[in-house]
N, C-alpha and C positions, 0 to 999 in steps of 0.2 A: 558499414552497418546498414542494416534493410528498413525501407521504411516504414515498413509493417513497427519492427521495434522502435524505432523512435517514437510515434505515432501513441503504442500503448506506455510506452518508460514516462510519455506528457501525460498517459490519461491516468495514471496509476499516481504517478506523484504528486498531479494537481488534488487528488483527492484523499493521497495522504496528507498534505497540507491543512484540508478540512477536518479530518482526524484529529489529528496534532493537535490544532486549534481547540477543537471541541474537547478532547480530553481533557486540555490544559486546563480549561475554563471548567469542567465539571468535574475535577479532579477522579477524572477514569483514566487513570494508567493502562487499562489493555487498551484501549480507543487511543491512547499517546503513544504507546509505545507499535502497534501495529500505525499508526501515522509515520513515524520514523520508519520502518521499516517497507514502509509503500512509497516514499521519498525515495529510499538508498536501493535496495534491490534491483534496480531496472538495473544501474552500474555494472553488478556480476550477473545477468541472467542474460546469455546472446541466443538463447533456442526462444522464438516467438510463442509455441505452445506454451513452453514451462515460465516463460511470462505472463502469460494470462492466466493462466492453473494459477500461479502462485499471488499472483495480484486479486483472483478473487478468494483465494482460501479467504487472504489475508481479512479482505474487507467483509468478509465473514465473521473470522474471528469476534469481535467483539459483540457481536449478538448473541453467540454461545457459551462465550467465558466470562462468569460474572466473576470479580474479585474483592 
């Protein structure tokens, strides 16, 4: 594994962590559930690009989907 990906799979899931948390605590499900999936993700995604594309969709998401 490169350590470009290592590197972003800590900076993505440390900050789904903060997600998670915050969702939990303000009961926002998209901020929870894009948390879990900034956690998991790094697991299946070995192309460095589409690691970062998709870690910052994510941390996106939740400013554009209100539910």
């Amino acid at each position: 594994m490169e350590t470009a990906n290592l590197f972003w799979g800590l900076l993505f899931s440390s900050i789904g962590i903060g997600y998670f948390i915050y969702g939990r605590r303000q009961s926002n499900l998209v901020a929870r559930y894009c948390g879990i999936a900034l956690m998991l993700y790094p697991y299946l995604v070995t192309n460095t690009l589409a690691l970062v594309a998709v870690g910052i969709v994510l941390m996106l998401a939740p400013r554009f989907i209100d539910i």
